[in-house]
PDB file with one MODEL, atoms N, CA, C and O in Angstrom:
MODEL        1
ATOM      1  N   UNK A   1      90.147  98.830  66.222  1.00  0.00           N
ATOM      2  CA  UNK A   1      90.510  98.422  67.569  1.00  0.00           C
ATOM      3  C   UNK A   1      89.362  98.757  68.509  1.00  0.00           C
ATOM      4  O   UNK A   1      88.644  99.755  68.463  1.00  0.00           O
ATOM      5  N   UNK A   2      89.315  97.682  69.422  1.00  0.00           N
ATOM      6  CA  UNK A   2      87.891  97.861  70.099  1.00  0.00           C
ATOM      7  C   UNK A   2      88.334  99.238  71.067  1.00  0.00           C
ATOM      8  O   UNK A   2      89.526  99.546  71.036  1.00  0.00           O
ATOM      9  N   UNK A   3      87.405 100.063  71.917  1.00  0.00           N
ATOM     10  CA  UNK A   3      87.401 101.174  72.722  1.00  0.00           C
ATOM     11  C   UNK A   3      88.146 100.988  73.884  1.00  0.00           C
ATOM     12  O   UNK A   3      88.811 101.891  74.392  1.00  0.00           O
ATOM     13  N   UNK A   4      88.057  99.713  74.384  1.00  0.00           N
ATOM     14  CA  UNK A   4      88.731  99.077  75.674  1.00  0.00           C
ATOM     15  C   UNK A   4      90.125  98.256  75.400  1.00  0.00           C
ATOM     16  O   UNK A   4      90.993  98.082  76.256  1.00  0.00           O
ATOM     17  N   UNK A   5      90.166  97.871  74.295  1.00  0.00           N
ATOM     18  CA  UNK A   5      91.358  96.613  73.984  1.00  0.00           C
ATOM     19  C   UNK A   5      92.550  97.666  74.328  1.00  0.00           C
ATOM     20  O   UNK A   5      92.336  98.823  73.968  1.00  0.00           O
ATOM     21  N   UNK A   6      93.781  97.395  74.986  1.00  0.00           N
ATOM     22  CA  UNK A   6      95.181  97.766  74.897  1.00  0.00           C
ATOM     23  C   UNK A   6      95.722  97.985  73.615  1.00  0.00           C
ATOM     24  O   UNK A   6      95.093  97.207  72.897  1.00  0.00           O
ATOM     25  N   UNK A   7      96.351  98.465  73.073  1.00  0.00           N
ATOM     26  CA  UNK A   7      97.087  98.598  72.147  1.00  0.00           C
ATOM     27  C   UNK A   7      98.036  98.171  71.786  1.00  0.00           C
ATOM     28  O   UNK A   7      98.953  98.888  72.187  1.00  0.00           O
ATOM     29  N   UNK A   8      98.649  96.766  70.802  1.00  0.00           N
ATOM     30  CA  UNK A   8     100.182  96.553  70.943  1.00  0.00           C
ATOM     31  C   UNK A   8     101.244  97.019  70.492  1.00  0.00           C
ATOM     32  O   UNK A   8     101.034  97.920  69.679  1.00  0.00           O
ATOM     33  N   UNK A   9     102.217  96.812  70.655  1.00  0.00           N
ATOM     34  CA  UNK A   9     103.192  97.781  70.283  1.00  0.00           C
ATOM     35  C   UNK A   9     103.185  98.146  68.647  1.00  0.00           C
ATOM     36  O   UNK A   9     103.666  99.199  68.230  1.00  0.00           O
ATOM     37  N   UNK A  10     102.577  97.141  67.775  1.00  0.00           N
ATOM     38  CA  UNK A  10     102.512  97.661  66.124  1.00  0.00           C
ATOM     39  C   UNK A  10     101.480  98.191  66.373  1.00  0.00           C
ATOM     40  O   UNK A  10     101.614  99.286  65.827  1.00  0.00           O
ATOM     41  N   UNK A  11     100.136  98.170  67.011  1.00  0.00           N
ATOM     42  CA  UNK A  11      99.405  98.892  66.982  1.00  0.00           C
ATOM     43  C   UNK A  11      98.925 100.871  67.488  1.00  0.00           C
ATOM     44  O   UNK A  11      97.892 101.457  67.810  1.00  0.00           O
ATOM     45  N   UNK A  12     100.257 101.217  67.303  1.00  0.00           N
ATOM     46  CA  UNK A  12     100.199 102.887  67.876  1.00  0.00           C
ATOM     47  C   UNK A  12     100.248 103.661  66.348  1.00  0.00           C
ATOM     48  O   UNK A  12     100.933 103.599  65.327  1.00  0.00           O
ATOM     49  N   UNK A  13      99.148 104.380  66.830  1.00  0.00           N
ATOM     50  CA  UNK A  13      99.014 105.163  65.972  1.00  0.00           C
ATOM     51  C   UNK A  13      99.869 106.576  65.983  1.00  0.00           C
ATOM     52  O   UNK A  13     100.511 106.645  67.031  1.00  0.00           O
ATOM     53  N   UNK A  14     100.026 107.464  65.322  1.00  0.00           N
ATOM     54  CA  UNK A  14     100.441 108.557  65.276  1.00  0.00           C
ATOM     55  C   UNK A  14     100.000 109.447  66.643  1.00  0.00           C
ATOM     56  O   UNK A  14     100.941 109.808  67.350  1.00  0.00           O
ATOM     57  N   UNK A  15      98.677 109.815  67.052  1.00  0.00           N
ATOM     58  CA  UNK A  15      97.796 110.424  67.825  1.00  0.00           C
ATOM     59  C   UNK A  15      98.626 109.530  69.352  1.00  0.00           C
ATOM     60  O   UNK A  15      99.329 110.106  70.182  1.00  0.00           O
ATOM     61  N   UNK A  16      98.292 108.112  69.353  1.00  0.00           N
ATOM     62  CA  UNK A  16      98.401 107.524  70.499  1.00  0.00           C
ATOM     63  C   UNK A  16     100.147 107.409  70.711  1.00  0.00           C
ATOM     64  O   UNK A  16     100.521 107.082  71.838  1.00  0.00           O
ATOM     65  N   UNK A  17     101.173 107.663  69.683  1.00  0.00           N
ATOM     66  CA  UNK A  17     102.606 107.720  70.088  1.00  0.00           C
ATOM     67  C   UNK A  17     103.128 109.106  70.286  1.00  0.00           C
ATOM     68  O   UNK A  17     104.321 109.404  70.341  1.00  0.00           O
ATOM     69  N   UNK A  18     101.977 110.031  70.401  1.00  0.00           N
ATOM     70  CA  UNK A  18     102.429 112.078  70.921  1.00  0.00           C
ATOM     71  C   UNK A  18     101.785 111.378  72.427  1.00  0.00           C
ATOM     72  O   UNK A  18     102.559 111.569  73.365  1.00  0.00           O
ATOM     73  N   UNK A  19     100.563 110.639  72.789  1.00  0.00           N
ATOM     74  CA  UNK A  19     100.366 110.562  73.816  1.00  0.00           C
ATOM     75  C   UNK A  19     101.666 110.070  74.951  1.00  0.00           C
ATOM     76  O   UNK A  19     102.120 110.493  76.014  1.00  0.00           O
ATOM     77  N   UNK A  20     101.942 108.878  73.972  1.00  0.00           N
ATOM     78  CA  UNK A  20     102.988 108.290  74.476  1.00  0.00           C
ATOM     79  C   UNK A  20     104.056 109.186  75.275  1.00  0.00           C
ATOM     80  O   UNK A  20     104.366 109.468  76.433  1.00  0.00           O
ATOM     81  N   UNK A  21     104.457 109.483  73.846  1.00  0.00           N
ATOM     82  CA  UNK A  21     105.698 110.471  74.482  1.00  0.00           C
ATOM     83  C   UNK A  21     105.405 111.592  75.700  1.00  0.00           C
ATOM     84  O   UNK A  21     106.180 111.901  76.605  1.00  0.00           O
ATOM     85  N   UNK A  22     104.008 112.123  75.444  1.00  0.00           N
ATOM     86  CA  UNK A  22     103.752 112.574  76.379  1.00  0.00           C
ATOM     87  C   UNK A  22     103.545 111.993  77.613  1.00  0.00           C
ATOM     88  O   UNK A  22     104.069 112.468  78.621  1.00  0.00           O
ATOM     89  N   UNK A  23     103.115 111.399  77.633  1.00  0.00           N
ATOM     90  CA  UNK A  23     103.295 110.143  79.538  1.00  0.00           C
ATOM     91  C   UNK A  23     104.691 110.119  79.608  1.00  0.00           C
ATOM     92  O   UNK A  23     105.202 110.255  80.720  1.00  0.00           O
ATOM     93  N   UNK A  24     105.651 109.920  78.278  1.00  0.00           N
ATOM     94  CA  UNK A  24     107.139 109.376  79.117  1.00  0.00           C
ATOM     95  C   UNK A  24     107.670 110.691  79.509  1.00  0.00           C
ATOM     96  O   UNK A  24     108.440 110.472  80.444  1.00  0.00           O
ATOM     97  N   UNK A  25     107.631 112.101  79.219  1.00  0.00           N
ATOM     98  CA  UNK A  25     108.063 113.025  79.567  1.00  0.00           C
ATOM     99  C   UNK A  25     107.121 113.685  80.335  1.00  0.00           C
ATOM    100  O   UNK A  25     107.033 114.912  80.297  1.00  0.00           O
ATOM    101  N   UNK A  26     106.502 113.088  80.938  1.00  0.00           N
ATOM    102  CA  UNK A  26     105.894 113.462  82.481  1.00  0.00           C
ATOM    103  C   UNK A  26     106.321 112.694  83.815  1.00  0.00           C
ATOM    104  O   UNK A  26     106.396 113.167  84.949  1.00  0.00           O
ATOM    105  N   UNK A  27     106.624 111.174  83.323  1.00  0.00           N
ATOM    106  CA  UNK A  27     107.067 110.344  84.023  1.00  0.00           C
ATOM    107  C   UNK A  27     108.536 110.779  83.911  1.00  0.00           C
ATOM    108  O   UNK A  27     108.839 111.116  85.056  1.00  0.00           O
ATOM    109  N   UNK A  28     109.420 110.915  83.246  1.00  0.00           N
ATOM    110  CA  UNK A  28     110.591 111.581  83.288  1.00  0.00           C
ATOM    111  C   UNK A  28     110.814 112.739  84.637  1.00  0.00           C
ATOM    112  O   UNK A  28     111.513 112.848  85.644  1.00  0.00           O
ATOM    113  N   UNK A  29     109.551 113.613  83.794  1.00  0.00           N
ATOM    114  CA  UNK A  29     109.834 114.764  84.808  1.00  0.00           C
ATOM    115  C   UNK A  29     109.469 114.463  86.394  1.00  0.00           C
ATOM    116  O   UNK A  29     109.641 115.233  87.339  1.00  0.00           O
ATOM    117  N   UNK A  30     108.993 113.309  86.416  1.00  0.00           N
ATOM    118  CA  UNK A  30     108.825 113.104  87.436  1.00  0.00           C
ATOM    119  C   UNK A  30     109.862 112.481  88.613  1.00  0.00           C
ATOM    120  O   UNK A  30     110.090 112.691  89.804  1.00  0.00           O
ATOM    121  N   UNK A  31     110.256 111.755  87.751  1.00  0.00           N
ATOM    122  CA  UNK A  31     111.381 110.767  88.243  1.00  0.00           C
ATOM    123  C   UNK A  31     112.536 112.089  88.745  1.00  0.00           C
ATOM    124  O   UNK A  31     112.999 111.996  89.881  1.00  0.00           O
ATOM    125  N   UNK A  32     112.860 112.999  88.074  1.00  0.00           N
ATOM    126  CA  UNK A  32     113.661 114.204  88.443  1.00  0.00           C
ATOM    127  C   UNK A  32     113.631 114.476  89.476  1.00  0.00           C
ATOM    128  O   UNK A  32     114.450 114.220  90.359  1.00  0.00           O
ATOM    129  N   UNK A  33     112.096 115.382  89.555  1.00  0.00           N
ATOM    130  CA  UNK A  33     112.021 115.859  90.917  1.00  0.00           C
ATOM    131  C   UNK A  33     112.114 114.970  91.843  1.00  0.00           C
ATOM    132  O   UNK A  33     112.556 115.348  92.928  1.00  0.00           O
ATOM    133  N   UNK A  34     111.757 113.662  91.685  1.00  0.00           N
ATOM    134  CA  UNK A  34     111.875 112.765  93.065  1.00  0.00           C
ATOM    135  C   UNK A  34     113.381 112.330  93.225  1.00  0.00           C
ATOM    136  O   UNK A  34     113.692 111.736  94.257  1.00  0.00           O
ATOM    137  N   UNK A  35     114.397 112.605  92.203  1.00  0.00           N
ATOM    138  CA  UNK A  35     115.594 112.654  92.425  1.00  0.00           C
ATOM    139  C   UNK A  35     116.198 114.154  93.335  1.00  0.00           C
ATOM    140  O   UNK A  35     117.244 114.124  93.983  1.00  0.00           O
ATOM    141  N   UNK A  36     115.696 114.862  93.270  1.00  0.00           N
ATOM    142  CA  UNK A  36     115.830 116.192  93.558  1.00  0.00           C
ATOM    143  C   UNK A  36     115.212 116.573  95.319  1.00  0.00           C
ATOM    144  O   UNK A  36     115.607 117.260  96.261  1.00  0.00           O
ATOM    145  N   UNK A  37     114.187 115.774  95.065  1.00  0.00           N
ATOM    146  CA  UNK A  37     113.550 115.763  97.066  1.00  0.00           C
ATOM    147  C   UNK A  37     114.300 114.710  97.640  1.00  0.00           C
ATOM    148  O   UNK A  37     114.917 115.036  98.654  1.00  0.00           O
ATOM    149  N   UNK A  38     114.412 113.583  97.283  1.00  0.00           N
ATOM    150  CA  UNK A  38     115.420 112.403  97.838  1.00  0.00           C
ATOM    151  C   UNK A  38     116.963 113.582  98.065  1.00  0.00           C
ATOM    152  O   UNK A  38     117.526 113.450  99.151  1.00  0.00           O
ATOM    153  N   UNK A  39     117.449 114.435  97.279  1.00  0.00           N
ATOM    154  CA  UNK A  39     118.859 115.134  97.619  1.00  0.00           C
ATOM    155  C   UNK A  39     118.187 115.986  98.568  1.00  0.00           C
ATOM    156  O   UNK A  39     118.205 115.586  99.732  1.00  0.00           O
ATOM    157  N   UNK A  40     117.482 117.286  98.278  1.00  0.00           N
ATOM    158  CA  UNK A  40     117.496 117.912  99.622  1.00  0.00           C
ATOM    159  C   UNK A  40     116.830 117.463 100.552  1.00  0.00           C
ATOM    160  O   UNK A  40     116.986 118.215 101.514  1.00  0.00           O
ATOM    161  N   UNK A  41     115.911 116.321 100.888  1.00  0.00           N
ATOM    162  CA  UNK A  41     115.785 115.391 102.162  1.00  0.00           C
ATOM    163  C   UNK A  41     117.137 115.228 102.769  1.00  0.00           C
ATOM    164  O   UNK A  41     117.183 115.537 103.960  1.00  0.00           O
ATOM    165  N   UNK A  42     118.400 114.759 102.157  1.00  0.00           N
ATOM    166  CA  UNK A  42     119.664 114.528 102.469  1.00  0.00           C
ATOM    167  C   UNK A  42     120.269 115.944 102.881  1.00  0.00           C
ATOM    168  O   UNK A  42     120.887 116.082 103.937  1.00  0.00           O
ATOM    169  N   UNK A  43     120.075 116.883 102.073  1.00  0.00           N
ATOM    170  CA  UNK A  43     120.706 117.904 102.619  1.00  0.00           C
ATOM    171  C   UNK A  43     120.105 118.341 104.115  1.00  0.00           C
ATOM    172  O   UNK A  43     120.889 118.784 104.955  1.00  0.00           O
ATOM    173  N   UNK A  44     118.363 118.168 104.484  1.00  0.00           N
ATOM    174  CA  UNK A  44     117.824 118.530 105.195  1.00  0.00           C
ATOM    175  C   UNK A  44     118.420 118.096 106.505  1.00  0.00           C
ATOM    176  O   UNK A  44     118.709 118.764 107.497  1.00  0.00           O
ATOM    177  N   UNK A  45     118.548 116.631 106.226  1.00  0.00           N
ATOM    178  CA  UNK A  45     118.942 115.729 107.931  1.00  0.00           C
ATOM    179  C   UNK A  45     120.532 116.063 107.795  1.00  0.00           C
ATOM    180  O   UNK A  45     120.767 115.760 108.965  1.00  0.00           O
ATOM    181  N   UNK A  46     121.561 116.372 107.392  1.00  0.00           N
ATOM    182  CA  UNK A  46     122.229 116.872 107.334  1.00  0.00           C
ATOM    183  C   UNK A  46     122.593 118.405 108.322  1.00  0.00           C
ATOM    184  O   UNK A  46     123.539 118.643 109.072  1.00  0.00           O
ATOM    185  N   UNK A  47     121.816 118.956 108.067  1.00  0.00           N
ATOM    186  CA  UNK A  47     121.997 120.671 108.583  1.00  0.00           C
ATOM    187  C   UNK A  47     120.798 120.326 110.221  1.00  0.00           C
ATOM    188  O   UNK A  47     120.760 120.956 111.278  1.00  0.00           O
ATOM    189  N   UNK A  48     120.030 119.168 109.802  1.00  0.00           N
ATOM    190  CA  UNK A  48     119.448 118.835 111.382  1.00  0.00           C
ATOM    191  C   UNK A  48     120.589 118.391 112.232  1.00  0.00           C
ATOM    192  O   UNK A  48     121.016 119.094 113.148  1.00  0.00           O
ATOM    193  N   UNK A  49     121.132 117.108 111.899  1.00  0.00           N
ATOM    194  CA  UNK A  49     122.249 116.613 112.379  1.00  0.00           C
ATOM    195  C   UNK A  49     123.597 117.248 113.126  1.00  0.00           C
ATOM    196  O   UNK A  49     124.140 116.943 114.188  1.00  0.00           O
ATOM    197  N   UNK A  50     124.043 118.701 111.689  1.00  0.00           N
ATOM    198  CA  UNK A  50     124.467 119.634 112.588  1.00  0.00           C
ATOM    199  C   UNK A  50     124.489 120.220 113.696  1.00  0.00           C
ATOM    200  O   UNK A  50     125.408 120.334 114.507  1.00  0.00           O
ATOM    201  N   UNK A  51     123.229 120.670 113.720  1.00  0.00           N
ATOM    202  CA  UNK A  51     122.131 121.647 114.378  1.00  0.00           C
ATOM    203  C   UNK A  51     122.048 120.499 115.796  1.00  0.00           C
ATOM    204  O   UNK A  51     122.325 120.960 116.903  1.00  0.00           O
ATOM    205  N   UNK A  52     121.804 119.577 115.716  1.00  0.00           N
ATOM    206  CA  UNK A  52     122.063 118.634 117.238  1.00  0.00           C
ATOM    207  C   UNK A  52     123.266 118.686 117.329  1.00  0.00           C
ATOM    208  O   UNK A  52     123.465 119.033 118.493  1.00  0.00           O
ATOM    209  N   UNK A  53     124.649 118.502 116.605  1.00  0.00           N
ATOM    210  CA  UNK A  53     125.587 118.213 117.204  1.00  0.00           C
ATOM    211  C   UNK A  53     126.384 119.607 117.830  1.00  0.00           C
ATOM    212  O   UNK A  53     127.446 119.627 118.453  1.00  0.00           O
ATOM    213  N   UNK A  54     125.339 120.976 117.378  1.00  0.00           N
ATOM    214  CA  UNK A  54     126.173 122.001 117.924  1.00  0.00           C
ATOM    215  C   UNK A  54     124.750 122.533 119.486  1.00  0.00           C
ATOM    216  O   UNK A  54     124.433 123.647 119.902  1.00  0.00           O
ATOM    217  N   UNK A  55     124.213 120.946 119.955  1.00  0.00           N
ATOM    218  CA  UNK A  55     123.592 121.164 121.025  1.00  0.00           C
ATOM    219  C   UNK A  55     121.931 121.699 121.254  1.00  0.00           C
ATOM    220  O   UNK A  55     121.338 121.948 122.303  1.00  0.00           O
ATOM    221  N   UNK A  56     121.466 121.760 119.838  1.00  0.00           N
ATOM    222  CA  UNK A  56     120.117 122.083 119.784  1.00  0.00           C
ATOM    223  C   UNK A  56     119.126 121.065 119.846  1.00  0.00           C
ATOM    224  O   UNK A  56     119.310 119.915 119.450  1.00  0.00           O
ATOM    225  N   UNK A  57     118.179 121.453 120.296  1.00  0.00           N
ATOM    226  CA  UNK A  57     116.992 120.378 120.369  1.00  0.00           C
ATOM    227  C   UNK A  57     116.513 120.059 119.418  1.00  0.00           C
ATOM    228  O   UNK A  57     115.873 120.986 118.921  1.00  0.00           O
ATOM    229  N   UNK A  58     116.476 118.918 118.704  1.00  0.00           N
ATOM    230  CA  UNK A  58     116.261 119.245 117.144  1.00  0.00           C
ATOM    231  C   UNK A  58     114.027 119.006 117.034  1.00  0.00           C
ATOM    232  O   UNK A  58     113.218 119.679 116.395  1.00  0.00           O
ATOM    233  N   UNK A  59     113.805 117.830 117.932  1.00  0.00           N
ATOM    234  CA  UNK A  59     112.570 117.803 118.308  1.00  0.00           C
ATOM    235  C   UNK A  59     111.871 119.285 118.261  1.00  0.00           C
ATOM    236  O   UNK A  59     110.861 119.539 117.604  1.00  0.00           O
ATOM    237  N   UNK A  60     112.686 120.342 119.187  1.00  0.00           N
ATOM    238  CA  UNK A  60     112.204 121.942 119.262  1.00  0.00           C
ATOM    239  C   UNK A  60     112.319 122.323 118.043  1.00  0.00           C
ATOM    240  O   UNK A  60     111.359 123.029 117.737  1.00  0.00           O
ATOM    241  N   UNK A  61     113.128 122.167 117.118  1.00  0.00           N
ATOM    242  CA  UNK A  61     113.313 123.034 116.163  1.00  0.00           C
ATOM    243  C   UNK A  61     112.207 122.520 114.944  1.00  0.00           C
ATOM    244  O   UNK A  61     111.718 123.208 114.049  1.00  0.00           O
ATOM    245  N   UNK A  62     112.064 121.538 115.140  1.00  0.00           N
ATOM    246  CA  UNK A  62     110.597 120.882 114.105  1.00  0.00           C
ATOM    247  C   UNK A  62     109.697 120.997 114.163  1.00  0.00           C
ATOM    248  O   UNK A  62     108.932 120.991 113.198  1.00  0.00           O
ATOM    249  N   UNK A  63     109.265 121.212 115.785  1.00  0.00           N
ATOM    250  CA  UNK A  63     107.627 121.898 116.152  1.00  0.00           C
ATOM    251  C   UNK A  63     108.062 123.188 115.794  1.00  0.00           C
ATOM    252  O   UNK A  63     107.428 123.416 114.764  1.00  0.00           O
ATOM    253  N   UNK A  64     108.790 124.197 116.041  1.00  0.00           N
ATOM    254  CA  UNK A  64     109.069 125.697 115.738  1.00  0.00           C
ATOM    255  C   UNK A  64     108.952 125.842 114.072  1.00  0.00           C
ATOM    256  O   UNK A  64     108.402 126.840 113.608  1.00  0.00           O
ATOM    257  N   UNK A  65     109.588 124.616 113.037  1.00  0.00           N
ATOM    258  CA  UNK A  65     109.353 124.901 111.783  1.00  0.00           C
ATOM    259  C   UNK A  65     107.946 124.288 111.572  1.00  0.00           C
ATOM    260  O   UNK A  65     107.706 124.412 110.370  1.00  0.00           O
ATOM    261  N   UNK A  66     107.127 123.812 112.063  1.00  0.00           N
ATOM    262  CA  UNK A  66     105.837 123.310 111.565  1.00  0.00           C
ATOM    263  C   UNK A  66     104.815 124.607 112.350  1.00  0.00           C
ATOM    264  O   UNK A  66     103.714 124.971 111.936  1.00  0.00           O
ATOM    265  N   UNK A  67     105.446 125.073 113.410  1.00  0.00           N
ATOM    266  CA  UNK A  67     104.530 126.317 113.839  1.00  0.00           C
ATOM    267  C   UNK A  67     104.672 127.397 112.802  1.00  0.00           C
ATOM    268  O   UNK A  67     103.606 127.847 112.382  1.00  0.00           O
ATOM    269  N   UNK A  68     105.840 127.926 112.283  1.00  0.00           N
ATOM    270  CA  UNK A  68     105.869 128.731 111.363  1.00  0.00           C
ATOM    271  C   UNK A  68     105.103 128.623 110.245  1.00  0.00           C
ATOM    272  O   UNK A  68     104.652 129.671 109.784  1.00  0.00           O
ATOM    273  N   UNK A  69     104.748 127.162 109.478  1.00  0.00           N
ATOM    274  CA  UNK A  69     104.331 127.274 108.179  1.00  0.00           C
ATOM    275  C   UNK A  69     102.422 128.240 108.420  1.00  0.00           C
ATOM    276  O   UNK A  69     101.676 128.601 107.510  1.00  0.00           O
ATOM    277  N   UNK A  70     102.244 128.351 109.617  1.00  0.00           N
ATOM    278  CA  UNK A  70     100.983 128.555 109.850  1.00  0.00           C
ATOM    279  C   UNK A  70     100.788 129.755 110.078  1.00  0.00           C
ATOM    280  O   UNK A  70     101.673 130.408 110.630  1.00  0.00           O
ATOM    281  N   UNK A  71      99.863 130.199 109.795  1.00  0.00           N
ATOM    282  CA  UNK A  71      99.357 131.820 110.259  1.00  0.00           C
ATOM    283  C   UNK A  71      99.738 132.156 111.973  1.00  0.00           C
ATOM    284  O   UNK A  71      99.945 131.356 112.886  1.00  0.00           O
ATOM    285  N   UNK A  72      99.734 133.685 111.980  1.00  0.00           N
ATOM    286  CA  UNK A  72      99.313 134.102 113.385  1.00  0.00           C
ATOM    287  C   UNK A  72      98.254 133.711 113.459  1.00  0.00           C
ATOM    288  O   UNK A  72      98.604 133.027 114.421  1.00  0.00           O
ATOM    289  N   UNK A  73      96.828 133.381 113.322  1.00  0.00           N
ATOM    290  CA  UNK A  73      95.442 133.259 113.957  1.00  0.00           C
ATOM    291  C   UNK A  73      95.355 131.594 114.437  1.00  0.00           C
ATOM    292  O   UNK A  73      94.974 131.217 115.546  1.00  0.00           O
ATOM    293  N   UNK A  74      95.768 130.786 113.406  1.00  0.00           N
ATOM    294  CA  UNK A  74      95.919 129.218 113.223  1.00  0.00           C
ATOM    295  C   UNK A  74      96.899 128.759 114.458  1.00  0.00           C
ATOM    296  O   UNK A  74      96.769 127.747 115.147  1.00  0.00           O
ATOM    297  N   UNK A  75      97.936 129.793 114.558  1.00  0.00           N
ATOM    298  CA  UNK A  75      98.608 129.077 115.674  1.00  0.00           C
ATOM    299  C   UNK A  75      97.766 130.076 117.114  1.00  0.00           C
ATOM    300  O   UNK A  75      98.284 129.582 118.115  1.00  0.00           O
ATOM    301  N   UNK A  76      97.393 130.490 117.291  1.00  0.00           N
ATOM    302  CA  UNK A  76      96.567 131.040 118.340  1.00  0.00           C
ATOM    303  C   UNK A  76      95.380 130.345 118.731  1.00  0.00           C
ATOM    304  O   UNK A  76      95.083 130.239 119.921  1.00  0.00           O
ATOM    305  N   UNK A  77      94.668 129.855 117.793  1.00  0.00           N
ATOM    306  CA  UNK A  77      93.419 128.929 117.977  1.00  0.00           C
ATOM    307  C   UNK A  77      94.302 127.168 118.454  1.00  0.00           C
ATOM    308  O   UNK A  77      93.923 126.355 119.297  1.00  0.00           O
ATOM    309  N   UNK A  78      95.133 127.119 117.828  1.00  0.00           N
ATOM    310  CA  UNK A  78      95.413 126.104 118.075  1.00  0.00           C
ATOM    311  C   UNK A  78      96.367 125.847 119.533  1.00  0.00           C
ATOM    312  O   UNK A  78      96.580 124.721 119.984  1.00  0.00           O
ATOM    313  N   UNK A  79      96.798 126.911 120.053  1.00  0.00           N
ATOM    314  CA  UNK A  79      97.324 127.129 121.512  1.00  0.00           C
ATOM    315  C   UNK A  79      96.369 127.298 122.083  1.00  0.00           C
ATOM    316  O   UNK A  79      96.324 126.656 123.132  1.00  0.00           O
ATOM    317  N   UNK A  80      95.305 128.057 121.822  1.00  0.00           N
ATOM    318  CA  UNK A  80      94.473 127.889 123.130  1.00  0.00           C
ATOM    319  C   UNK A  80      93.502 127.115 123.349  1.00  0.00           C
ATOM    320  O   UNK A  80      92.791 127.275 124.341  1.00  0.00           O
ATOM    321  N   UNK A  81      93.192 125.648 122.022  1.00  0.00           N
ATOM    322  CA  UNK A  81      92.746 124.114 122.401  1.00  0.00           C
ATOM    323  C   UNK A  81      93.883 123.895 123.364  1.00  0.00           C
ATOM    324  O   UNK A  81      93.531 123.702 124.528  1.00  0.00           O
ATOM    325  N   UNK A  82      94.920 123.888 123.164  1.00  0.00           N
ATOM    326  CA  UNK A  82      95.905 123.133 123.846  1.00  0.00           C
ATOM    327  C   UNK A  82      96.080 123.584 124.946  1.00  0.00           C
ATOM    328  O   UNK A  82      96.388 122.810 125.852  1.00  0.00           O
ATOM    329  N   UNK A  83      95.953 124.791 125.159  1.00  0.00           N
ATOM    330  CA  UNK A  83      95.824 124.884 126.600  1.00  0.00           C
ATOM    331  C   UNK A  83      94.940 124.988 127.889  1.00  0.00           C
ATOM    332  O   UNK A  83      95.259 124.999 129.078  1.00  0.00           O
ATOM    333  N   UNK A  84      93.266 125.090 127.031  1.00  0.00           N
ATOM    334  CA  UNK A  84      92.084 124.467 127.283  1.00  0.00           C
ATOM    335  C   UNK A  84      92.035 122.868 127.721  1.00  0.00           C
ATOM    336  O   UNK A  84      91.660 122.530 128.843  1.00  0.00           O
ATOM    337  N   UNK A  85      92.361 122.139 126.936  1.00  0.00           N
ATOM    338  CA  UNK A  85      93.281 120.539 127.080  1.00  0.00           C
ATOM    339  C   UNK A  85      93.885 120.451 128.332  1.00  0.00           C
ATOM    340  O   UNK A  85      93.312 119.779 129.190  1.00  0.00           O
ATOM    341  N   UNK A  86      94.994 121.037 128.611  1.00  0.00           N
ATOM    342  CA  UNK A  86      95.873 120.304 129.618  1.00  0.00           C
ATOM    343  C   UNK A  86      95.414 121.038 130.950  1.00  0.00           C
ATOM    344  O   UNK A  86      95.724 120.787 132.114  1.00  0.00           O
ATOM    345  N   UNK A  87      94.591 122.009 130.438  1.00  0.00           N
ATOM    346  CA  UNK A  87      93.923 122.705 131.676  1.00  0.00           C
ATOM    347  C   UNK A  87      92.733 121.330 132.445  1.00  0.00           C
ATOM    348  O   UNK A  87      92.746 120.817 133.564  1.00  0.00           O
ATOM    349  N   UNK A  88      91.890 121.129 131.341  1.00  0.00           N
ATOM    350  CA  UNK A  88      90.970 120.124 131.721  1.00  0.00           C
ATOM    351  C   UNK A  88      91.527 118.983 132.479  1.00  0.00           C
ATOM    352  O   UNK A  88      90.939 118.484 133.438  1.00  0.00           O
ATOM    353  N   UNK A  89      93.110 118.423 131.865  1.00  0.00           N
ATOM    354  CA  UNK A  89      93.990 117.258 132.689  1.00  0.00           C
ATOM    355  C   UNK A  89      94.514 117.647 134.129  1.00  0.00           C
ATOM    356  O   UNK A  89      94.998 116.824 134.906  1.00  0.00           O
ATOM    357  N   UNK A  90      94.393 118.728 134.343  1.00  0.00           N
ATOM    358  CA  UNK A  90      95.210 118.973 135.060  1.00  0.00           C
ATOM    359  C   UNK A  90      96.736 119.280 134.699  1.00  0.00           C
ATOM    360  O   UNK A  90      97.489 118.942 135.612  1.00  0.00           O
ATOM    361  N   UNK A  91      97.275 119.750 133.765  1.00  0.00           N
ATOM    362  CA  UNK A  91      98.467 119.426 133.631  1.00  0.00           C
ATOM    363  C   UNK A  91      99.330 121.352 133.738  1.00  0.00           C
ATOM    364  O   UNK A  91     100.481 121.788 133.750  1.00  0.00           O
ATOM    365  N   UNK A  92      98.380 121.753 133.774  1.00  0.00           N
ATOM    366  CA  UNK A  92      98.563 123.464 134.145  1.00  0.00           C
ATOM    367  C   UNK A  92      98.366 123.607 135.682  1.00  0.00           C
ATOM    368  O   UNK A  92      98.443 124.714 136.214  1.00  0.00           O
TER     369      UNK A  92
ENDMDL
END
């Protein structure tokens, strides 16, 4: 079989049907987890949804969880562009 030609289905060898299986049980495992983020995505807007209907800002609560994933120093440098910024606009 040439280096480039596809392989047809009588043509798998022993070597190239462990590969096989190996791609389908990666693609498997894959398909899982994306079954698994598609559910807690659902659970996520869920407990947001709550969280507005018992009067919270949910906009606030998403900048507050995207400020958290970050260091103390990262969010300090990055407040005081921003407030360098609105200083320059006028907006301070």
């Amino acid at each position: 079989m040439n280096a480039h030609a596809m392989p047809t289905p009588g043509d798998v060898s022993s070597s190239e049907g462990v590969a096989a299986d190996e791609l389908r049980a990666f693609i498997e495992r894959i398909e899982r987890l994306e079954e698994e983020k598609s559910g807690i995505a659902g659970d996520i807007k869920e407990v947001m949804a709550e969280l507005k209907g018992r009067g919270f800002d949910v906009k606030a609560v998403r900048t507050i969880l995207r400020m958290r994933k970050k260091d103390h120093s990262e969010r300090q440098e990055e407040e005081a562009i921003l407030e360098l910024y609105m200083q320059a606009l006028g907006m301070v």
